[in-house]
C-alpha positions in Angstrom: -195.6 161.2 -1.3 -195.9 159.1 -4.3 -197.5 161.3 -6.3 -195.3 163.3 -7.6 -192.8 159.5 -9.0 -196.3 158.7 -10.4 -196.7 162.0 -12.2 -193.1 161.8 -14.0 -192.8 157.9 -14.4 -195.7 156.6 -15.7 -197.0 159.2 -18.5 -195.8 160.0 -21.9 -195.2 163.5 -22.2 -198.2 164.4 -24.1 -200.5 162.6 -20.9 -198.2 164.5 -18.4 -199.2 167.8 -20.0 -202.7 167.4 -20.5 -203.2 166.3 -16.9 -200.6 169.6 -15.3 -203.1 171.8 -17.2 -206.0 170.0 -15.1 -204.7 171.0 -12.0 -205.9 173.1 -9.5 -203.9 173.2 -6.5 -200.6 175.0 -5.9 -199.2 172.1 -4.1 -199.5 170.0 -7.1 -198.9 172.2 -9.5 -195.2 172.7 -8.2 -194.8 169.2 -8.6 -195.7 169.2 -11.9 -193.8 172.1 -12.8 -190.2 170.1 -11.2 -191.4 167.0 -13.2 -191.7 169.3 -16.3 -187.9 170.4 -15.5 -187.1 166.9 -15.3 -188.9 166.3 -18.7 -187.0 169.2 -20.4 -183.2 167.8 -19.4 -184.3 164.2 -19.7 -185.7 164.8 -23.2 -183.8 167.1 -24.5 -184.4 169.1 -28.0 -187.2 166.2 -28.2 -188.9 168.5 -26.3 -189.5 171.3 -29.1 -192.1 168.9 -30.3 -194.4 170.2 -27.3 -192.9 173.4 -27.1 -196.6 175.4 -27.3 -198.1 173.2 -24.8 -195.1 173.5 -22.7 -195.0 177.1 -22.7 -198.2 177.8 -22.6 -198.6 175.5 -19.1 -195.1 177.0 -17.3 -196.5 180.6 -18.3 -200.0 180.0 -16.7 -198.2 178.9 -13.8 -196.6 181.7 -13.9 -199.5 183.6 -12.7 -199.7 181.8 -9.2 -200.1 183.4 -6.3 -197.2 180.9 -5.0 -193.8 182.6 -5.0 -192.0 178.9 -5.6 -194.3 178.0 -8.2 -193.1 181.3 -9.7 -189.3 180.3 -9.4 -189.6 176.5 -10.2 -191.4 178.5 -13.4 -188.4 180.5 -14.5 -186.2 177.2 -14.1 -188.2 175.8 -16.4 -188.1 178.7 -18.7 -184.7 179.0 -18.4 -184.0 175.1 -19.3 -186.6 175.9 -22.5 -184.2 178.7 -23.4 -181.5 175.7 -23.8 -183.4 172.9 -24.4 -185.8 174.8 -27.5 -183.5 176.9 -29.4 -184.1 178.0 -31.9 -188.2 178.0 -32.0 -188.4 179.3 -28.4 -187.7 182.6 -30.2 -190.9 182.4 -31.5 -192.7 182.9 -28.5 -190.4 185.7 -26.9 -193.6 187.7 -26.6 -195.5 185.5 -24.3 -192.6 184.6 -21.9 -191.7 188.1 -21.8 -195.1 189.2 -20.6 -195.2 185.9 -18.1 -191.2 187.6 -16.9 -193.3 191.0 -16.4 -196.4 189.7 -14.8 -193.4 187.9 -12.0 -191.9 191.0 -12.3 -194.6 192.9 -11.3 -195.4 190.8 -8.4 -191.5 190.3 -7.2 -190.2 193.4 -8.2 -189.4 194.2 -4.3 -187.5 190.4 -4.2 -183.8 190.9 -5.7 -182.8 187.2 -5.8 -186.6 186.5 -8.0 -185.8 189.7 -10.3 -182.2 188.5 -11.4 -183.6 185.2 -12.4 -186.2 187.0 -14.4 -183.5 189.3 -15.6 -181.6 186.4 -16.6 -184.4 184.5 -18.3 -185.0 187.5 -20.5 -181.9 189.2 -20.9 -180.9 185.0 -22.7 -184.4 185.4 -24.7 -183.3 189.0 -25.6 -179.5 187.9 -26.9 -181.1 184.5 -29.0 -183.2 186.3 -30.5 -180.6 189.4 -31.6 -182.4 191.8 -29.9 -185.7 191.3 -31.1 -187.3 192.2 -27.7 -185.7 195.8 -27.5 -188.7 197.3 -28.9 -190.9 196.0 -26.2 -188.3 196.0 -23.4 -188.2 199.9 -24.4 -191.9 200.5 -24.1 -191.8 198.5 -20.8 -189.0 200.9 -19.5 -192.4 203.7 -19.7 -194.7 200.9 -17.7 -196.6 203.3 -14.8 -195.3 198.8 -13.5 -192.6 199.8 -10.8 -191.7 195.7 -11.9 -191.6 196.3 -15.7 -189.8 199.3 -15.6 -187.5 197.5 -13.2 -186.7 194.5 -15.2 -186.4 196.8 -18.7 -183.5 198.4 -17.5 -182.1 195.4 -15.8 -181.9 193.9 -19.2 -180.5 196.9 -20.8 -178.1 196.9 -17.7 -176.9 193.6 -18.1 -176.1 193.8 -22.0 -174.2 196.7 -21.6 -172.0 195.0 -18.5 -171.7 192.4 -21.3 -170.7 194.3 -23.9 -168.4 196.2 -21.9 -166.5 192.8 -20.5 -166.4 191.8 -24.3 -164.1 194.7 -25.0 
């Protein structure tokens, strides 16, 4: 329908935020979260200037019952990954724990943990390995899910490493 041109066309960014944090039904809120992909290519590094809100709304989402509101989620996370380096770093805490709450849930769904295995093992290389701390800890999460995606990470950096040589 036309609500979803209506969403993405006629707001600024700031209007399309407030009102994706208003919403209340899965249906729409997967629309806002493909218009907020849209936003992050479209604007580019403009878009660190609402890098909290931004975060803060796709990690909220994150917590949907709704498996493709969960994916259309880690898209957008992994667009801010490109789009808001370098001060995405500074929120590696919260999108890791919104990766290990969609861990937790999808941890039986391989194609849903690679992309979360992706998202974090990026987070984890642009911010040198700040995360390995937590990642660690997670690997002793009683969270079949966080234990899961720990040493998926860990996994996929030494496959790295190991192609590097």
């Amino acid at each position: 329908d036309g609500f979803e041109e209506a969403v993405v066309s006629t707001q600024s960014t700031g209007e399309f935020l407030e009102q994706a944090a208003y919403v209340n039904t899965v249906d729409k809120q997967v629309i806002f979260a493909r218009g907020l992909s849209r936003l992050i290519v479209t604007f580019d590094h403009v878009i660190i200037k609402h890098l909290k809100s931004v975060l803060t709304l796709v990690i909220e989402y994150m917590k949907a019952e709704e498996r493709e509101l969960r994916t259309v989620c880690l898209q957008c996370l992994k667009l801010l990954l490109h789009h808001g380096w370098p001060r995405i770093t500074a929120h590696s805490i919260d999108i890791l724990m919104g990766c290990v709450n969609v861990a937790e849930r999808e941890h039986s769904n391989p194609e849903i943990h690679d992309k979360v295995v992706e998202v974090v093992g990026t987070l984890r290389e642009l911010g040198g390995g700040n995360l390995d701390y937590y990642l660690e800890k997670l690997k002793g999460s009683p969270s079949k899910g966080a234990q899961a995606l720990a040493t998926s990470v860990f996994e996929a950096k030494k496959e790295k490493e190991k192609e590097a040589r």
